[in-house]
Each structure stands twice: as structure tokens, then as C-alpha cells.
MARBA-3410 file (N, C-alpha, C, O; in Angstrom, 1 decimal):
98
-33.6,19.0,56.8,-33.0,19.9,55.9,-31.6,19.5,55.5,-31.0,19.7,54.4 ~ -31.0,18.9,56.9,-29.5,18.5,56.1,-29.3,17.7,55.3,-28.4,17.7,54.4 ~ -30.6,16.7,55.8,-30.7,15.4,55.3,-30.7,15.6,53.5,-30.2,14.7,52.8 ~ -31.4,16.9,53.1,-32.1,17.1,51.9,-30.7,17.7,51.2,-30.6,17.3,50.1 ~ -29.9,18.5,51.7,-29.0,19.1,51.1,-27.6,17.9,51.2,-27.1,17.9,50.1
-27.2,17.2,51.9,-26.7,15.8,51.8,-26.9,15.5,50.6,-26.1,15.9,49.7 ~ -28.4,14.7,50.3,-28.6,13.9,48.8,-28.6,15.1,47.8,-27.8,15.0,46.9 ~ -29.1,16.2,47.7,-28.3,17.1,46.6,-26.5,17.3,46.2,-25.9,17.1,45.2 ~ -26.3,17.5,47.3,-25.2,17.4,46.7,-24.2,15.9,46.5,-23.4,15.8,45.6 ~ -24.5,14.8,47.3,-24.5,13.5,46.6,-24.9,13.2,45.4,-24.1,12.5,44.8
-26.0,13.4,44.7,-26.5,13.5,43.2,-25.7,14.7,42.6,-25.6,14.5,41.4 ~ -25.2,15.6,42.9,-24.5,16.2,42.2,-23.3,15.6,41.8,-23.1,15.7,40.6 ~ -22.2,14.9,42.8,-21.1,14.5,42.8,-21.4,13.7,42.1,-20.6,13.7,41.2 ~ -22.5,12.3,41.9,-22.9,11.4,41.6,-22.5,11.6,39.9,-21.7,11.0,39.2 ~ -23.5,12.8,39.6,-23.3,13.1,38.1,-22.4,13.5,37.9,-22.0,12.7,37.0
-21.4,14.2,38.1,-20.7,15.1,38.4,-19.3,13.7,37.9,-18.4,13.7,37.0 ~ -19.6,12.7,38.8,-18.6,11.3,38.2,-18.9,10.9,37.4,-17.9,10.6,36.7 ~ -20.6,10.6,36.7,-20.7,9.8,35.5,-20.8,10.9,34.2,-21.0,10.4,33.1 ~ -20.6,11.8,34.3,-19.9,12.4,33.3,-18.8,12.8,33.1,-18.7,13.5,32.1 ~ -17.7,12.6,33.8,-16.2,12.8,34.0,-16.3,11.1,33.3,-15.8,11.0,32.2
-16.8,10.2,33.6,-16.6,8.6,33.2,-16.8,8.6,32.0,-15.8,8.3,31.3 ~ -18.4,9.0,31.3,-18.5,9.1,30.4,-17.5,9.8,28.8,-17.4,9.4,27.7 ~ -17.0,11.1,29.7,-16.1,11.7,28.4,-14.9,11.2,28.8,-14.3,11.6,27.8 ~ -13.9,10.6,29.6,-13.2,9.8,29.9,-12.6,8.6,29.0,-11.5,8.3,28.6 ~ -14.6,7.8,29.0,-14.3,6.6,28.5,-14.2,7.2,26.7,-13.6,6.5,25.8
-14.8,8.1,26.4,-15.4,8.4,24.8,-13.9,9.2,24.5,-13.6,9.3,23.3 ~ -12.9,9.8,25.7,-11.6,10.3,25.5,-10.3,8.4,24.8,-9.5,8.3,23.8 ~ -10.6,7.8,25.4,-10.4,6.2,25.4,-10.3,6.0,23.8,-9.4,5.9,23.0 ~ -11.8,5.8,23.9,-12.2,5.1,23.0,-11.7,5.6,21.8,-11.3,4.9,20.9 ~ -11.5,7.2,21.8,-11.0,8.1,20.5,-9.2,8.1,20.2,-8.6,8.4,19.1
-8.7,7.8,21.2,-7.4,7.6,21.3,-7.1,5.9,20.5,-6.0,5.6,19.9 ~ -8.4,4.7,20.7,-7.7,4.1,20.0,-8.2,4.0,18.8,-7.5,3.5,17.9 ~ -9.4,4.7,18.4,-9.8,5.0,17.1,-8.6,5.4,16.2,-8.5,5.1,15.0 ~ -7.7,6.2,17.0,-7.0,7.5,16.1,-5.5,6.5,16.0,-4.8,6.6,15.1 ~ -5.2,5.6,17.0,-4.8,4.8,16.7,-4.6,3.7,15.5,-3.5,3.5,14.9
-5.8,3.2,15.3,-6.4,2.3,14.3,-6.2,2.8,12.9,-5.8,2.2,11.9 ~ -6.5,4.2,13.1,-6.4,4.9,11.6,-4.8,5.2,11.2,-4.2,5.0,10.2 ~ -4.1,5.8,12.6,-2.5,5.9,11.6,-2.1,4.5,11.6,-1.6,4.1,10.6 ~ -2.1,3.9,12.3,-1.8,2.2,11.4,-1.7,2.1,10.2,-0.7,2.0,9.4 ~ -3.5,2.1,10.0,-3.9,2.0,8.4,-2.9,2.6,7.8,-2.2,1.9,7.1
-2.8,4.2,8.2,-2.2,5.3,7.2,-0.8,4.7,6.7,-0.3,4.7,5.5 ~ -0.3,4.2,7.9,1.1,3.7,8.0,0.9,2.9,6.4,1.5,3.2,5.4 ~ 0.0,1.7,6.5,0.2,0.3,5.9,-0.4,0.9,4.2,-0.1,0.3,3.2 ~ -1.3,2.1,4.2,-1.7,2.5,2.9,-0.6,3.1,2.6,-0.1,2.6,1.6 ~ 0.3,4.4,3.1,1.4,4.9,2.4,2.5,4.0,1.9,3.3,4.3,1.0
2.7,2.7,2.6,3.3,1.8,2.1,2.7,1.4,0.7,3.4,1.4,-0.4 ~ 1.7,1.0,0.6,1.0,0.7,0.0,1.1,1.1,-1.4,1.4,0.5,-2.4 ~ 0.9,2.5,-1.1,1.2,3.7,-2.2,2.6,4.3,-3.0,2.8,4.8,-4.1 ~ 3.7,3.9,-1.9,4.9,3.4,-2.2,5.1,2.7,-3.2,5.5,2.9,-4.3 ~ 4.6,1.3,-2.5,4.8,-0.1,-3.4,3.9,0.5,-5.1,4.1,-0.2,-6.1
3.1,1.5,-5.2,2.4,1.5,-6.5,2.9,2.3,-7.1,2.9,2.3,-8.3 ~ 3.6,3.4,-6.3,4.6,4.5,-7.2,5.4,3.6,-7.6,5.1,3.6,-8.8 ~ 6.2,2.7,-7.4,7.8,2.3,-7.6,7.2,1.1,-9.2,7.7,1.1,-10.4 ~ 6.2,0.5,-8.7,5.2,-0.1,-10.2,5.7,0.2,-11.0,6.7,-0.2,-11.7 ~ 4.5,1.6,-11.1,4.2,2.3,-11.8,5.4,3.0,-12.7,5.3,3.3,-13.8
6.7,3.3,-11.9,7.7,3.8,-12.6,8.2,2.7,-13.8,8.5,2.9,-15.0 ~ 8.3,1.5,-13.0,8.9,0.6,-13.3,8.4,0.3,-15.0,9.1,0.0,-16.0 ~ 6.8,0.4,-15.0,6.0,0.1,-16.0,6.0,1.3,-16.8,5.8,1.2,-18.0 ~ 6.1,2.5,-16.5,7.0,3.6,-17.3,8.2,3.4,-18.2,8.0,3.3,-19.4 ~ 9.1,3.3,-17.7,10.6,2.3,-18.1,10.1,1.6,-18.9,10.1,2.1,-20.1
9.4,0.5,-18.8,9.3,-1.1,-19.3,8.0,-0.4,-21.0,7.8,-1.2,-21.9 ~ 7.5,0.7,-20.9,6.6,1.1,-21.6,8.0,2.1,-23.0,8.3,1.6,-24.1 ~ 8.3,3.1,-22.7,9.2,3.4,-23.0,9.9,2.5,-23.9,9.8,2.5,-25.1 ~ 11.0,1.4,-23.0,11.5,0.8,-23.8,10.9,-0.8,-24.8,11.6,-1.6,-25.2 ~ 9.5,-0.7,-24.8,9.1,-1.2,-25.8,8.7,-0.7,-27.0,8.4,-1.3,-28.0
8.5,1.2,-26.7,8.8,2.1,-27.8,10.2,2.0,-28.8,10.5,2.5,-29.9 ~ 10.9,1.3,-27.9,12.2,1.9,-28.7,12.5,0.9,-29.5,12.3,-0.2,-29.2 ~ 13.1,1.3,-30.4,13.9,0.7,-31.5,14.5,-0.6,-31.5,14.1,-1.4,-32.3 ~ 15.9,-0.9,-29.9,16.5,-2.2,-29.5,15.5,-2.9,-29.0,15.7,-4.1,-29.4 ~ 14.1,-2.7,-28.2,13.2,-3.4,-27.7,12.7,-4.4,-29.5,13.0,-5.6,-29.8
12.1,-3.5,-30.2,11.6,-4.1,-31.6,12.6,-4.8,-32.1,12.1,-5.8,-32.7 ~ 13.7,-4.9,-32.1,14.7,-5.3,-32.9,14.9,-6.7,-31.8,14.5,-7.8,-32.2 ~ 15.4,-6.6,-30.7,15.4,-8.2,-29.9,14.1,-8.7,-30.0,14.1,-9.9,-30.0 ~ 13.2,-8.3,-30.1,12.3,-8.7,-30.3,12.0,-9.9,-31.8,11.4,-11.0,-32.0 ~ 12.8,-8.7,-33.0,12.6,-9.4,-33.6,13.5,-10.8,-34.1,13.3,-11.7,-34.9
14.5,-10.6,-33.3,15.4,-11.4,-33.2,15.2,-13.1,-32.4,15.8,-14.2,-32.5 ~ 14.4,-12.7,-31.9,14.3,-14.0,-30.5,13.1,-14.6,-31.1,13.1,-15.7,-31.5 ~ 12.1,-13.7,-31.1,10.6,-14.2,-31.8,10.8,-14.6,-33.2,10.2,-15.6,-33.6 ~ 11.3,-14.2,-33.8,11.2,-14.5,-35.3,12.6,-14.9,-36.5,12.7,-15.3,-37.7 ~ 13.5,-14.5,-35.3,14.6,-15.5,-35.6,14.9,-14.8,-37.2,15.0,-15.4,-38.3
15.2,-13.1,-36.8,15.3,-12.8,-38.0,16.7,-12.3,-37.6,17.1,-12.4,-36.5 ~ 17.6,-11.6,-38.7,19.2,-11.4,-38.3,19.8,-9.8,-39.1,19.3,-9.2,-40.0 ~ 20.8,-9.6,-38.5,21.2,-8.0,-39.6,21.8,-8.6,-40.6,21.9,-9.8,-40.7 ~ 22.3,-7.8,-41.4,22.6,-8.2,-42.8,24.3,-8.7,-42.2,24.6,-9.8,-42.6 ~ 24.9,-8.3,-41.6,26.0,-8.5,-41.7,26.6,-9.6,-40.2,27.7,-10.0,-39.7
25.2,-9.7,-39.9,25.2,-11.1,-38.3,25.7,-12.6,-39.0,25.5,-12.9,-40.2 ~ 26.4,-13.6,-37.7,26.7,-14.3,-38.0,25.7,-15.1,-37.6,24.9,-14.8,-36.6 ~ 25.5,-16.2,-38.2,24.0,-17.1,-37.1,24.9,-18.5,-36.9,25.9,-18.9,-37.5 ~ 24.2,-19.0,-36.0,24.8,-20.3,-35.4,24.0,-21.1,-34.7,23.5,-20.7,-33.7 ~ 23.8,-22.5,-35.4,23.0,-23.3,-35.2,23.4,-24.5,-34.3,24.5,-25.0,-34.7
23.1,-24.9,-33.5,23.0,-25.5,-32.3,22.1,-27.1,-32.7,21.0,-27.4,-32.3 ~ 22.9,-27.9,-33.7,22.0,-29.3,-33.8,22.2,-30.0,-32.8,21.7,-31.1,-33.1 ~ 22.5,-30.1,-31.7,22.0,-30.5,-30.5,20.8,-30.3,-29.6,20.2,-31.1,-28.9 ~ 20.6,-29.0,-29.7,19.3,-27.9,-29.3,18.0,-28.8,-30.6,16.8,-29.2,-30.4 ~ 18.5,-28.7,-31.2,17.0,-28.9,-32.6,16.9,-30.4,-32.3,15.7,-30.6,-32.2
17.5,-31.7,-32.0,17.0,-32.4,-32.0,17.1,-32.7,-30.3,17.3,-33.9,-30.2 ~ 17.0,-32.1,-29.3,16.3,-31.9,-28.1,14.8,-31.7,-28.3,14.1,-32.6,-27.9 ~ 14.6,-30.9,-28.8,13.1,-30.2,-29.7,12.3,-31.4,-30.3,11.2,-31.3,-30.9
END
């Protein structure tokens, strides 16, 4: 009879460990899961950073291709056209480089 109440409560203790082990190790395992993910989070808000600041930038750069001075250097550099009252100046050193 002691003998029998011994291994009961040895199998209890028994389980009793492998499920303390079990949520232990699955406590573990979630700690570096949760790890792994704010990393990520870390390296995506960066991420998202780097695409806001873009994105502004190509706002700006969008904007001032609407504008007026954008069209106008534009038309100056590409097509080598001038205001009525500009001086122009030719560079025959440059043209026969070319």
C-alpha cells in the first residue's frame, strides 16, 4: 500500500514537472518570438520613416515642377531659349570641345 501511494504521488510530481517544463519552455520560446517581432517593428518603422521623408521630398520636387521657375529653367537649359531682355554668352571653347 505504501508502495502504491509512493508511485502515485511520484507520477504526480513527475507530471506535475513535465508540465511546469512544458509551459516554461513555450514561456521561452514566446519571449523570443516577441523578441523577433519588435526588431522587425524596430527596422519596419525605420523603414516607414525612410518612406515618409521620400515621399515629402517627392511632394516638394512635384510641386515645384508645377511651378512657373521649374518651366522656365527648364526652358532655358533644355532648349536654350532666353528673356527678352537676357544677355547670352557663347563659350567657343565649349562648342568646339563638342
Amino acid at each position: 500500500m505504501k508502495k502504491l501511494r509512493f508511485f502515485k504521488r511520484l507520477i504526480t510530481i513527475i507530471c506535475i514537472l513535465l508540465i511546469l517544463g512544458y509551459f516554461s519552455t513555450a514561456i521561452v520560446k514566446q519571449r523570443i518570438l516577441l523578441n523577433s517581432i519588435k526588431t522587425q517593428q524596430v527596422e519596419v518603422l525605420k523603414q516607414i520613416n525612410q518612406v515618409k521623408k521620400e515621399n515629402e521630398r517627392l511632394k516638394r520636387l512635384a510641386e515645384y515642377v508645377k511651378s512657373g521657375d521649374y518651366i522656365q529653367k527648364l526652358a532655358r537649359e533644355k532648349l536654350n531659349l532666353a528673356k527678352k531682355n537676357d544677355v547670352i554668352f557663347i563659350d567657343k571653347e565649349r562648342k568646339r570641345k563638342d
